[in-house]
Backbone bond lengths (Angstrom), bond angles and torsions (degrees), N, CA, C in turn:
res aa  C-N    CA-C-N  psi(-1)  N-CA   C-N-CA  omega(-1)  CA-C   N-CA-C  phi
1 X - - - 1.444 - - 1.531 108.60 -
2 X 1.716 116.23 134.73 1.217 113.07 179.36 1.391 105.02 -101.50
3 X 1.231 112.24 134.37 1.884 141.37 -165.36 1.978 92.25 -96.47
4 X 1.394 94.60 155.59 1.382 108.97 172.50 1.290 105.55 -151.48
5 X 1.744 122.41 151.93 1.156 124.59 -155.43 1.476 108.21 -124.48
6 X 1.315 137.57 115.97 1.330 119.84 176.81 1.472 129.06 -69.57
7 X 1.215 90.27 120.88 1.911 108.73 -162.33 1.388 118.12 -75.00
8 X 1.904 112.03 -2.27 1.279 123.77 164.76 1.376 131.34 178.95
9 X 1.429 114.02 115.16 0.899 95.06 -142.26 1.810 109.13 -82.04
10 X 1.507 109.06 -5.25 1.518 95.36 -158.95 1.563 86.72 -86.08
11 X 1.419 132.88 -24.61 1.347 136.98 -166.76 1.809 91.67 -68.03
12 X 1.241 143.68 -71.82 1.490 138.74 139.88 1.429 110.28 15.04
13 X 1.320 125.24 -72.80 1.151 148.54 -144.98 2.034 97.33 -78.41
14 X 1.399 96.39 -56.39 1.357 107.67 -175.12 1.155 118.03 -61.88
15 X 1.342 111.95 -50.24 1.855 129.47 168.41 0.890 94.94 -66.43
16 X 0.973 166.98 -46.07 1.601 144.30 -168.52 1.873 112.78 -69.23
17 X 1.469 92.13 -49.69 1.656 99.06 -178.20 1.471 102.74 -77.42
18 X 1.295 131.81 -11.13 1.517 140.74 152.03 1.760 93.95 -33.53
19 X 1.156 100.99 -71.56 1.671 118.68 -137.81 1.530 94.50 -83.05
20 X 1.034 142.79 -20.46 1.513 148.91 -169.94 1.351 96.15 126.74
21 X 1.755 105.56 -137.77 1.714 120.93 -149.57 1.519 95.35 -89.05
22 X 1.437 114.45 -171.43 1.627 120.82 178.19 1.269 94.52 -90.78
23 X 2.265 118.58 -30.19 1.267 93.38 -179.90 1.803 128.76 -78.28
24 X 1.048 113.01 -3.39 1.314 138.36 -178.92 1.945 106.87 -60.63
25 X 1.677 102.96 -55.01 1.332 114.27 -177.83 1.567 94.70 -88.54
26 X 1.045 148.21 -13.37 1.302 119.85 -171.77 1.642 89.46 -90.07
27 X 1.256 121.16 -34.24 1.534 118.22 -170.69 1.973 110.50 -61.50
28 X 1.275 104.13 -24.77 1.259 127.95 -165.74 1.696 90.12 -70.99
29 X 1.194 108.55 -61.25 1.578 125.33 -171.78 1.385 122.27 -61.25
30 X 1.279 106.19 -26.52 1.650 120.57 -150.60 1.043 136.60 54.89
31 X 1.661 116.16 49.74 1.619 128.44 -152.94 1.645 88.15 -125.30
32 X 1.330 120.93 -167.21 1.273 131.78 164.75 1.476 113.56 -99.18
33 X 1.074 126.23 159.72 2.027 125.00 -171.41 1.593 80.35 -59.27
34 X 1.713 111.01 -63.01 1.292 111.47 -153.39 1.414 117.10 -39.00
35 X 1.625 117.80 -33.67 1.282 120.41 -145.47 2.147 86.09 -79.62
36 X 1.156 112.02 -27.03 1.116 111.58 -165.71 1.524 114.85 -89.33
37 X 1.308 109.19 -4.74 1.607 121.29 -164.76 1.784 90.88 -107.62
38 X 1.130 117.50 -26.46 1.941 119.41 158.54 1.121 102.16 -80.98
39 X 1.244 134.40 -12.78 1.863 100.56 -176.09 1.834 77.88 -87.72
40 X 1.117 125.11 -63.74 1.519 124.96 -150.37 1.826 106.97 -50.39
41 X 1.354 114.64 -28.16 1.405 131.03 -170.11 1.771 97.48 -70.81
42 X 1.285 98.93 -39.07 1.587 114.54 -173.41 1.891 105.34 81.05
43 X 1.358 89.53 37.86 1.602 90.85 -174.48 1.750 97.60 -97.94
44 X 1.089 99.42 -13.62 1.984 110.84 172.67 1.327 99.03 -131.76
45 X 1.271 105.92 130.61 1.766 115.54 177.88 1.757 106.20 -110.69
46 X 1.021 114.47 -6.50 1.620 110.47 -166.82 1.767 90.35 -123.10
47 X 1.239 90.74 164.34 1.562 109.51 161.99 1.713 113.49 -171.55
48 X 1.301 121.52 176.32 1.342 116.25 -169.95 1.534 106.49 -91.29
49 X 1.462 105.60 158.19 2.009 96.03 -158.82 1.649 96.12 -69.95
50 X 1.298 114.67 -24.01 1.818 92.23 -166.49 1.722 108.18 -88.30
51 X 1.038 128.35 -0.25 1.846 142.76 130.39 1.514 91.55 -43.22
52 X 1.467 106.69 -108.56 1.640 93.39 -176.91 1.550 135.23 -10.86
53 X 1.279 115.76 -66.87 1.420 102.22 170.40 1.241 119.13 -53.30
54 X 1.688 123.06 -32.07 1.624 100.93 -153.50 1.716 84.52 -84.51
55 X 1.212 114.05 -6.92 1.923 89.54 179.18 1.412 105.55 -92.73
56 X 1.097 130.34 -24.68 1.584 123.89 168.53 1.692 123.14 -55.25
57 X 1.886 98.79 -39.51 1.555 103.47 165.93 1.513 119.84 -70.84
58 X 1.074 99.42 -50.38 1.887 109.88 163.45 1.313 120.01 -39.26
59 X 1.627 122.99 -34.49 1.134 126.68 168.08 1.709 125.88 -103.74
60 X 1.204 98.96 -0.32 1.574 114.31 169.33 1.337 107.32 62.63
61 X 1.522 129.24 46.47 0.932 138.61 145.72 1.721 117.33 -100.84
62 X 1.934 109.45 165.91 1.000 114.01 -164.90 1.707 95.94 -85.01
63 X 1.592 101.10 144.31 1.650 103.27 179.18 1.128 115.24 -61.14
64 X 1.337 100.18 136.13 2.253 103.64 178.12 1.548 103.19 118.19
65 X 1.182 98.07 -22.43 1.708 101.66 -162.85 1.602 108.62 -72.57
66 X 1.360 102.91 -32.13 1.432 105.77 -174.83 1.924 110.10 -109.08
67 X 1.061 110.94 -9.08 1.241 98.98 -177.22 1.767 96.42 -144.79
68 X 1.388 115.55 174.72 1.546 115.03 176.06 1.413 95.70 -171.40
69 X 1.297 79.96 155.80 2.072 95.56 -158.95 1.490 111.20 -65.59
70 X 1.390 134.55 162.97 1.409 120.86 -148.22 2.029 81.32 -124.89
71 X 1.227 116.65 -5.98 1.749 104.24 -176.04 1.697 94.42 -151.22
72 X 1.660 87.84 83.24 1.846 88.84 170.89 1.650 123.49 -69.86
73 X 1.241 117.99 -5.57 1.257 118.98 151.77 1.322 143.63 -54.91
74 X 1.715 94.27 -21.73 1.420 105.54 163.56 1.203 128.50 -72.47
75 X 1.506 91.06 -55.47 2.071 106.69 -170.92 1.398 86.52 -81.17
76 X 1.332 165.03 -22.23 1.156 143.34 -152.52 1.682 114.46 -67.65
77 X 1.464 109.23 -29.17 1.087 116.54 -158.42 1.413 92.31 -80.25
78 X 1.167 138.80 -28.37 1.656 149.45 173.81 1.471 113.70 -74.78
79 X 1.214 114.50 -29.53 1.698 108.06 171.46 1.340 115.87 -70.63
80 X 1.034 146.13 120.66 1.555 136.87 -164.98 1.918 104.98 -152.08
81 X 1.095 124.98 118.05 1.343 124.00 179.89 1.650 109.31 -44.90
82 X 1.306 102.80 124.00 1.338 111.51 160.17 1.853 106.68 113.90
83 X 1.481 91.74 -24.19 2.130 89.41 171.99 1.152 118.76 -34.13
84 X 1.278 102.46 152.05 1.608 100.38 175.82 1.406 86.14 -109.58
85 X 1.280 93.54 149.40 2.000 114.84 -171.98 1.215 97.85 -102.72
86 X 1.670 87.50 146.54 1.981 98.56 179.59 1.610 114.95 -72.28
């Protein structure tokens, strides 16, 4: 399983209260409030990347912006100039 790391938390914090409540974005995501009220607390720092995306789309930011991968040794071997992105 690939993990993602939140890359900030007050930027998190802001976009979220941007967008309405945590329960608003977790409903958006299909997560639990809770799961979203620990990342913002910073009481959970990781989450799985397709969590990550759906809260970056949920918040209409560009992916990466809010979170970044916690073992670039993994994905590195998959980043390759010229991919076409999903």
């Amino acid at each position: 399983m690939v993990t993602v790391r939140v890359r900030s938390l007050a930027a998190l914090l802001e976009r979220t209260q941007a967008a309405g409540s945590q329960r608003q974005l977790a409903n958006a995501v299909g997560i639990s409030p809770t799961a979203i009220n620990l990342l913002i607390q910073g009481k959970r720092s990781t989450v799985r990347l397709d969590t990550a995306a759906g809260i970056e789309d949920a918040l209409g930011v560009p992916r990466g912006s809010l979170f970044v991968f916690t073992d670039l040794a993994l994905v590195a071997p998959y980043a390759r100039e010229g991919a076409d992105a999903a």
